[in-house]
C-alpha positions as CSV (number, residue, x, y, z in Angstrom):
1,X,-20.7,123.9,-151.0
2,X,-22.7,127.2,-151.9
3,X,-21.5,128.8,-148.6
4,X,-17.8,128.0,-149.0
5,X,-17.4,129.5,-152.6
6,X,-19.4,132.5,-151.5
7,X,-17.8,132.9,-148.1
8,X,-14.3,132.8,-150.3
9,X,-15.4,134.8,-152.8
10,X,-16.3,137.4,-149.9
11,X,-13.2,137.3,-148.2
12,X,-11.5,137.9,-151.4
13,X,-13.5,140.5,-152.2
14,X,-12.3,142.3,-148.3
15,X,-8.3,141.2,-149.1
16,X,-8.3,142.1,-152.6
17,X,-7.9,145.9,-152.5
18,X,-5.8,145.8,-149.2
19,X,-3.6,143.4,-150.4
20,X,-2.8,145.8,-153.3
21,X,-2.5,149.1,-151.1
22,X,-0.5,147.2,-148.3
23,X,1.6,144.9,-150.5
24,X,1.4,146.2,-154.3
25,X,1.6,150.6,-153.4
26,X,4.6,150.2,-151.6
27,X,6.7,148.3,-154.5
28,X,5.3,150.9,-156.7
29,X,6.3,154.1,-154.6
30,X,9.4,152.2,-153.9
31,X,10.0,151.8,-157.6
32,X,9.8,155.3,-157.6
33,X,12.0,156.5,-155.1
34,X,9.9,157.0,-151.8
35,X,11.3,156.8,-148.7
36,X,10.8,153.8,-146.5
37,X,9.2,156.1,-143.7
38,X,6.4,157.3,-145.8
39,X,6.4,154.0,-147.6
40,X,5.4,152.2,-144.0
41,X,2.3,154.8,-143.5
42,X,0.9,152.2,-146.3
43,X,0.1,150.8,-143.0
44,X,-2.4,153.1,-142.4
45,X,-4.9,151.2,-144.5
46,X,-5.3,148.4,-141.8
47,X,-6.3,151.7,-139.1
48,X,-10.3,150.7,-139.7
49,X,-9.8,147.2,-139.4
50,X,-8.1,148.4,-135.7
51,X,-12.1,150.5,-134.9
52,X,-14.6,148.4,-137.0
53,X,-15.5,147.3,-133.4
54,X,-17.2,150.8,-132.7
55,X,-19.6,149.6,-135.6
56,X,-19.7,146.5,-135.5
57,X,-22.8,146.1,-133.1
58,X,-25.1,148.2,-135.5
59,X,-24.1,145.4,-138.5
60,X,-24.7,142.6,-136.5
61,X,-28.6,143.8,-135.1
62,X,-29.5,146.5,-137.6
63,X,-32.0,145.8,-140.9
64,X,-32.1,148.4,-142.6
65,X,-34.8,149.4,-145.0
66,X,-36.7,145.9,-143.7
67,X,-33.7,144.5,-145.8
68,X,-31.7,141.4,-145.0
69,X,-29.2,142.4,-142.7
70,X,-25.7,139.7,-143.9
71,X,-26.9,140.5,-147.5
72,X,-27.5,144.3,-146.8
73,X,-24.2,145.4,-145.8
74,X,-22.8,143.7,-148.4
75,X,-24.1,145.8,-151.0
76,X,-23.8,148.6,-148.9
77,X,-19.7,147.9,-148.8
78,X,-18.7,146.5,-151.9
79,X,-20.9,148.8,-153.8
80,X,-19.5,151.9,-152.5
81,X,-15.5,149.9,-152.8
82,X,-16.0,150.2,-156.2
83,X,-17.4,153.4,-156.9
84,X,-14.3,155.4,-155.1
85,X,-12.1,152.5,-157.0
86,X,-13.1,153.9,-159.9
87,X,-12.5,157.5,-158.9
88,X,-8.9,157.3,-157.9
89,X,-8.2,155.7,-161.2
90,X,-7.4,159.7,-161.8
91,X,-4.2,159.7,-159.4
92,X,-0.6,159.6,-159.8
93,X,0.2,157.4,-157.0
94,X,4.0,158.8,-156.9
95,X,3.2,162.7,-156.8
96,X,0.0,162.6,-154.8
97,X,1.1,160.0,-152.5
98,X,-1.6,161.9,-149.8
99,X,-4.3,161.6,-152.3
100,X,-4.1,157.7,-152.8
101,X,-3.7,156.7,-149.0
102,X,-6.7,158.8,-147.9
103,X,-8.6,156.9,-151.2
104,X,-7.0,153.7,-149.5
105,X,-8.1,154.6,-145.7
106,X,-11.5,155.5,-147.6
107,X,-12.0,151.7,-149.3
108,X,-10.8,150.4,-146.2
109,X,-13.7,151.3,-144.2
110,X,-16.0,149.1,-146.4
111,X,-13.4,146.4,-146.6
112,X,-13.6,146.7,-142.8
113,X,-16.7,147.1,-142.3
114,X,-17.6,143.8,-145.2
115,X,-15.8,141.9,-142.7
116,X,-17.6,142.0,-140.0
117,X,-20.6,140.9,-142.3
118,X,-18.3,137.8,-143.5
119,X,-17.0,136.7,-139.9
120,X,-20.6,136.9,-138.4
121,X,-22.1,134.7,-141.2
122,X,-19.3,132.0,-140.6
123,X,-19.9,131.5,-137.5
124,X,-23.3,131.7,-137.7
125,X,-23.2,128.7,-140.6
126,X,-20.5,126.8,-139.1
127,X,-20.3,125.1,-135.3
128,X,-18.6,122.3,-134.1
129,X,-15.8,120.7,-136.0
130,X,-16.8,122.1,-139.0
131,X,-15.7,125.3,-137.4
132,X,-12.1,124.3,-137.7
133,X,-12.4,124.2,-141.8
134,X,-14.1,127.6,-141.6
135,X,-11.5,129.5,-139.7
136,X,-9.4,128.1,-142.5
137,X,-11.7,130.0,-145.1
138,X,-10.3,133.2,-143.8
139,X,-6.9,133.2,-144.8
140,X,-8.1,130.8,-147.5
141,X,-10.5,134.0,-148.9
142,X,-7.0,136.5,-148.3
143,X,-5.1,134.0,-150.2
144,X,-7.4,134.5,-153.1
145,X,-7.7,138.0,-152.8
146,X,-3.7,138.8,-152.3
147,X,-3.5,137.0,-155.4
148,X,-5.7,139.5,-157.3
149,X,-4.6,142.1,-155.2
150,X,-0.8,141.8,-155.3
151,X,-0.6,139.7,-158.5
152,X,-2.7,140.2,-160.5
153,X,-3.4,144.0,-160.0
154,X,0.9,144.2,-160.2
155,X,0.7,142.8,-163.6
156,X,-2.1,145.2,-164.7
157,X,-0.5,148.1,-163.6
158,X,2.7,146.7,-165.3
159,X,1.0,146.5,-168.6
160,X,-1.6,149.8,-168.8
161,X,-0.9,151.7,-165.9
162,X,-2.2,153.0,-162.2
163,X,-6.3,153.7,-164.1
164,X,-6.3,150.4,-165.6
165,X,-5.2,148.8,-162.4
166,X,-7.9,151.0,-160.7
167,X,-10.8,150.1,-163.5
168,X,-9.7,146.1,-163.3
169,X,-10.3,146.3,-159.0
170,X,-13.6,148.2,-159.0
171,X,-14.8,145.5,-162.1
172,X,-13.5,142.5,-159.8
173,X,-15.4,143.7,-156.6
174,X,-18.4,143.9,-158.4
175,X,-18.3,140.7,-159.8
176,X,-17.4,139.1,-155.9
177,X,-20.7,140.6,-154.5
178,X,-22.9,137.9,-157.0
179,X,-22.3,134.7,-155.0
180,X,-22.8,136.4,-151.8
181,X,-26.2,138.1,-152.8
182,X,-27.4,134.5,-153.3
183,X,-26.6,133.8,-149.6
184,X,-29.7,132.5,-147.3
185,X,-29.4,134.9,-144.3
186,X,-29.6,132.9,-141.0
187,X,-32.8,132.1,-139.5
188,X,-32.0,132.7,-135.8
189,X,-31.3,136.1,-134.9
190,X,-30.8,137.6,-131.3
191,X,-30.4,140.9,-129.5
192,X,-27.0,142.5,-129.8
193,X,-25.9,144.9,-127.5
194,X,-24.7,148.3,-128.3
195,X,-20.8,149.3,-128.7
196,X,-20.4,150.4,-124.8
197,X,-22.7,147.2,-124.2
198,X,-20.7,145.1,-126.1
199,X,-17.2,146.6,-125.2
200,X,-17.8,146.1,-121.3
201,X,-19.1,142.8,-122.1
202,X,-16.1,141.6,-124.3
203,X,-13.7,143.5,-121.8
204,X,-15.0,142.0,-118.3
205,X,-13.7,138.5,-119.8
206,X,-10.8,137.5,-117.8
207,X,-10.4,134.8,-121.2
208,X,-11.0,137.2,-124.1
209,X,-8.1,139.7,-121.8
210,X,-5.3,137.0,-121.8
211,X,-6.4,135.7,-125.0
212,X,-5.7,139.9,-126.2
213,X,-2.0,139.6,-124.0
214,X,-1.3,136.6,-126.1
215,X,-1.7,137.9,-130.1
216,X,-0.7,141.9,-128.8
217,X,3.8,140.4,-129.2
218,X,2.5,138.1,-131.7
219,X,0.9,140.6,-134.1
220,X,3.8,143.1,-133.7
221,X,5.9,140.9,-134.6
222,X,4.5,139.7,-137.7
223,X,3.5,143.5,-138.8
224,X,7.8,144.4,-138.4
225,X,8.3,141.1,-140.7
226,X,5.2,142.5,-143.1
227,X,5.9,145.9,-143.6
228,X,9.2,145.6,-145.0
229,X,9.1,142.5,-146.9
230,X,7.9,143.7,-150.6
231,X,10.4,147.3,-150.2
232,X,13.3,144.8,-149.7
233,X,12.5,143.1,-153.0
234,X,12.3,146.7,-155.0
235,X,16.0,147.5,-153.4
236,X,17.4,144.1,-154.8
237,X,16.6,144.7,-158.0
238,X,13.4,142.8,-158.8
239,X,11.2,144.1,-160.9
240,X,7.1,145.0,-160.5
241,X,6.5,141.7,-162.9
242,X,8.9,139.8,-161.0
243,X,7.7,140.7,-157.7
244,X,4.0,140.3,-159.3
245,X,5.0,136.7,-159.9
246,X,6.5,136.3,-156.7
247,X,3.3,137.4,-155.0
248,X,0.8,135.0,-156.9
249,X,3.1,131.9,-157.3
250,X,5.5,131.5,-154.2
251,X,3.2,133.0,-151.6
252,X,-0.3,132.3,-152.9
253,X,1.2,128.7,-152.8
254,X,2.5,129.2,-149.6
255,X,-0.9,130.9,-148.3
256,X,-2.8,128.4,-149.5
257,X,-0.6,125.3,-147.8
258,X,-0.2,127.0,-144.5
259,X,-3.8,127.4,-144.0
260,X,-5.0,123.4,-144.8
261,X,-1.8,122.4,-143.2
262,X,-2.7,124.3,-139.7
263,X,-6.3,122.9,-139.9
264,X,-5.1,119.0,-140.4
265,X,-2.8,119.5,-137.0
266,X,-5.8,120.9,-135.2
267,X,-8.3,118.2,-136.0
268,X,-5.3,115.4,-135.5
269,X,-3.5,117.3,-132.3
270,X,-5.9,120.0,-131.1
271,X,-5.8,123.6,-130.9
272,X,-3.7,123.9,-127.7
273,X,-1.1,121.8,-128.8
274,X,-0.9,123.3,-132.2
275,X,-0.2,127.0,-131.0
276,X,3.6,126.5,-130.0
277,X,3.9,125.1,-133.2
278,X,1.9,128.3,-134.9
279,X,4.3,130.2,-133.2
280,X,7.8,128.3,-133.8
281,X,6.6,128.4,-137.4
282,X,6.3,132.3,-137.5
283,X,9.4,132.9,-135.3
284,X,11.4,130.7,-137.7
285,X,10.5,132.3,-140.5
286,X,11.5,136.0,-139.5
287,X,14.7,135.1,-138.5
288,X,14.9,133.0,-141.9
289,X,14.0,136.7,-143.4
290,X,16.8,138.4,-141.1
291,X,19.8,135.8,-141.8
292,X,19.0,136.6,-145.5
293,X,19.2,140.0,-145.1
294,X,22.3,140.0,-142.5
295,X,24.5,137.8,-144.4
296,X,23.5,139.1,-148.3
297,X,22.3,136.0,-149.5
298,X,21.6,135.4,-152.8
299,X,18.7,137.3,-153.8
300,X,16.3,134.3,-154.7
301,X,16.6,134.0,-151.0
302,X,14.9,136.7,-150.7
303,X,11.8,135.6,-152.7
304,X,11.9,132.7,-150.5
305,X,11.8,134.5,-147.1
306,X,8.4,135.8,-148.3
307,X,7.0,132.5,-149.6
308,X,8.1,131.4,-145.9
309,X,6.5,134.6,-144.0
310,X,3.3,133.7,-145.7
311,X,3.2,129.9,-145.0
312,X,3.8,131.2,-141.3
313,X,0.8,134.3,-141.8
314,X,-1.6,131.8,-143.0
315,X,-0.5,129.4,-140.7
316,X,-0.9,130.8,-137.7
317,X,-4.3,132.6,-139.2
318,X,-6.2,129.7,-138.6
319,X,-5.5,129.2,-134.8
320,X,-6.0,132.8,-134.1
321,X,-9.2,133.0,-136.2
322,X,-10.2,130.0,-134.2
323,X,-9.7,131.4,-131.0
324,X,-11.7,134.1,-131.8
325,X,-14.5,132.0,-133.0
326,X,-14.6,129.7,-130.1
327,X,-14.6,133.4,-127.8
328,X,-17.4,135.1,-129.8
329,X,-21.0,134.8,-128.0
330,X,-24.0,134.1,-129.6
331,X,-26.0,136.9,-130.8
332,X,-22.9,139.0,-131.4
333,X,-20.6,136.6,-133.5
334,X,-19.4,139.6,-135.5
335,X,-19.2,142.0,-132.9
336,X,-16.7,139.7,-130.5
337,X,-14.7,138.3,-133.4
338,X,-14.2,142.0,-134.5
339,X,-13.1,143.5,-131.5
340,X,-10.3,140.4,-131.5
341,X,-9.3,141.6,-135.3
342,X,-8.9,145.2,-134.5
343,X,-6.8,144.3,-131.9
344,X,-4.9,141.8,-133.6
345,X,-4.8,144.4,-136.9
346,X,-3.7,147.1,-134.7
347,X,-0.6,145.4,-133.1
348,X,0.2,144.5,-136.8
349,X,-0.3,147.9,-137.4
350,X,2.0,149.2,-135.6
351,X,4.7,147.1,-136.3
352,X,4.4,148.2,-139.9
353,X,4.7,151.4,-139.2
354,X,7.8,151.0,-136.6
355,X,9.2,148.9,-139.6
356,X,9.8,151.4,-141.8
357,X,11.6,153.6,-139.0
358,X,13.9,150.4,-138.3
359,X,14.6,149.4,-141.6
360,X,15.7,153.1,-142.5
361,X,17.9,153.1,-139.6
362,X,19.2,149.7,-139.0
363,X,18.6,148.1,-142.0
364,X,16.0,145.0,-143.0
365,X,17.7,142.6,-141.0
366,X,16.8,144.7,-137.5
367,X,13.3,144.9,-138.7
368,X,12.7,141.4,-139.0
369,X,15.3,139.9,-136.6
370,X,13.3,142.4,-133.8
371,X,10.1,140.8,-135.4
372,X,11.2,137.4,-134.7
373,X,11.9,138.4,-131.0
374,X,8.8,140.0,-130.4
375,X,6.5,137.2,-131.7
376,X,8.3,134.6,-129.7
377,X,7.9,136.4,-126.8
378,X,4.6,135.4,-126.8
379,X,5.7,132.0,-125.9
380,X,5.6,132.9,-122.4
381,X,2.0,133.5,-122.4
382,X,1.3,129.9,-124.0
383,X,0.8,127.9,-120.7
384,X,-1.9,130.4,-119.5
385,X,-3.7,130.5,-123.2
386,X,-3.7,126.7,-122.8
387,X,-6.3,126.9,-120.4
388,X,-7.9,129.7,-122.6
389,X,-8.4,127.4,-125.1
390,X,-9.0,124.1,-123.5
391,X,-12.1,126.1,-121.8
392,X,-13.6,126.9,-124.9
């Protein structure tokens, strides 16, 4: 029981201050009149979760200072997150705009960085069909930490402003590093190879390549639907509080649902037969999103469509975070399961990015009508990933 609340409180800790520069800075610079295109660079902050690979090796073998490697690099991370938290408390996120994404690129690096600690330790202290709950801890720990992050940090900044919100975030990661201090580091420890080593490794897998084809149209897709989701909400009107609410009610609910839910079909159904279902789920819900948009729905609609998108996120979550635990080799949990997150962060990446372009242009239905297109393209990789995931 120990682990789980720590290994939540650690993921929390890694969502928390993404969750606010990817979800909660673009209602704010929306709020105050910036364009979408610069509001989709928000983006940006996922760009070390898309390289943590190149580092992820030396996390996984090194000890440094004789000191406990998992328990090491979380001090070393979370630490740091707060320090530079507490520095940018001194920006105006709406005339230095620059400033505040480099400060959010900068915190990303140890969020990044903190979850390749987290991902190695789970599946290090979970194997078997315990390994099932624990890739539902993931988006479980997100859940948590998007509704600190995008709630909670919202209604802050409502009530005292940007260096309040700022001072409240670097107090709250503090506090997450306790229960993981208190961790017992793993008792079995093997050589990990070095980032080349590792890459050609990873990368030589005929499994772990299709497995990459699969989430590449998946992740795009869902980064067209996430990019654009909380701007929407600013241009019909609702408010910071309001879209603060709708964050930590509608879709922390929905987060946390999607995630159990997913787990209960895998342990009834199996992973393999579960996937089509991950992806009608997520294809449903962007075009959900784009019929709202199209047709000018009422705007509570609109609140909904997110709830939805989230159920779907978290929902799918757990297959692909079980794939990549059941395709991460011993001795370099963190290492393999990284290199399948910065793949899977980049694609989403991108499609953030491309959705502020879209939306600009063609409006939000486009964005996440051609969201909904591209994810359920990667239906016609399923039968192939079948046999991925039957092998492991």
């Amino acid at each position: 029981m120990r682990i789980l609340f720590a290994l939540m409180a650690l993921n929390a800790a890694a969502a928390m201050p993404i969750s606010f520069y990817a979800v909660g800075l673009p209602v704010l610079l929306r709020e105050t009149g910036v364009p979408l295109e610069i509001i989709g660079f928000t983006a940006l902050v996922y760009l070390p979760f898309t390289f943590a690979f190149a580092w992820a090796p030396y996390v996984d073998r090194s000890k440094p200072l004789g000191f406990p490697r998992r328990r090491f690099w979380m001090a070393a991370t979370l630490l740091p997150m707060g320090v530079f938290t507490l520095l940018g408390a001194s920006l105006a996120p709406a005339s230095q705009t620059a400033a505040v994404l480099v400060l959010a690129f900068v915190i990303s690096i140890g969020a990044a960085t903190l979850r390749t600690t987290i991902l190695g330790l789970t599946i290090e202290s979970f194997d078997g069909a315990n390994r099932t709950w624990a890739a539902a801890l993931v988006p479980a720990g997100g859940a948590l930490g998007a509704l600190i992050g995008a709630t909670g940090l919202l209604l802050v900044y409502g009530a005292v402003g940007w260096a309040g919100a700022m001072i409240a975030m670097a107090a709250i990661l503090l506090l997450l590093l306790g229960p993981g201090l208190m961790l017992p580091e793993a008792s079995h420890e093997r050589p990990v190879p070095g980032t080349i080593g590792a890459l050609r490794s990873f990368f030589c897998d005929a499994e772990n390549r299709q497995t990459l084809t699969f989430i590449a149209p998946l992740a795009l897709g869902l980064g067209l639907g996430f990019g654009m989701m909380q701007p929407r909400l600013v241009d019909l009107g609702y408010s910071v509080e309001e879209i603060g609410l709708i964050n930590g009610v509608f879709t922390c609910i929905a987060l946390f649902t999607g995630g159990p839910l997913a787990a209960a079909g895998i342990r009834r159904f199996g992973l393999a037969r579960m996937i089509p279902v991950g992806l009608s789920v997520v294809t449903a819900a962007l075009i959900y999103a784009a019929l709202v948009s199209a047709l000018a729905w009422p705007r509570l609609h609109a609140a909904a469509s997110v709830a939805t998108f989230f159920l779907a996120f978290s929902f799918i979550g757990v297959m692909t975070n079980l794939m990549f635990m059941n395709r991460s080799n011993p001795g370099r949990e963190g290492t393999d399961f990284s290199i399948f997150l910065c793949a899977y962060w980049f694609f989403t990446m991108i499609g953030m990015i491309g959705s502020g372009f879209i939306a600009s242009s063609f409006g939000y239905a486009a964005a996440f009508g051609g969201g909904a297109i591209i994810a359920a393209s990667a239906g016609l990789l399923i039968h192939r990933l079948r046999l991925v995931v039957q092998a492991a």
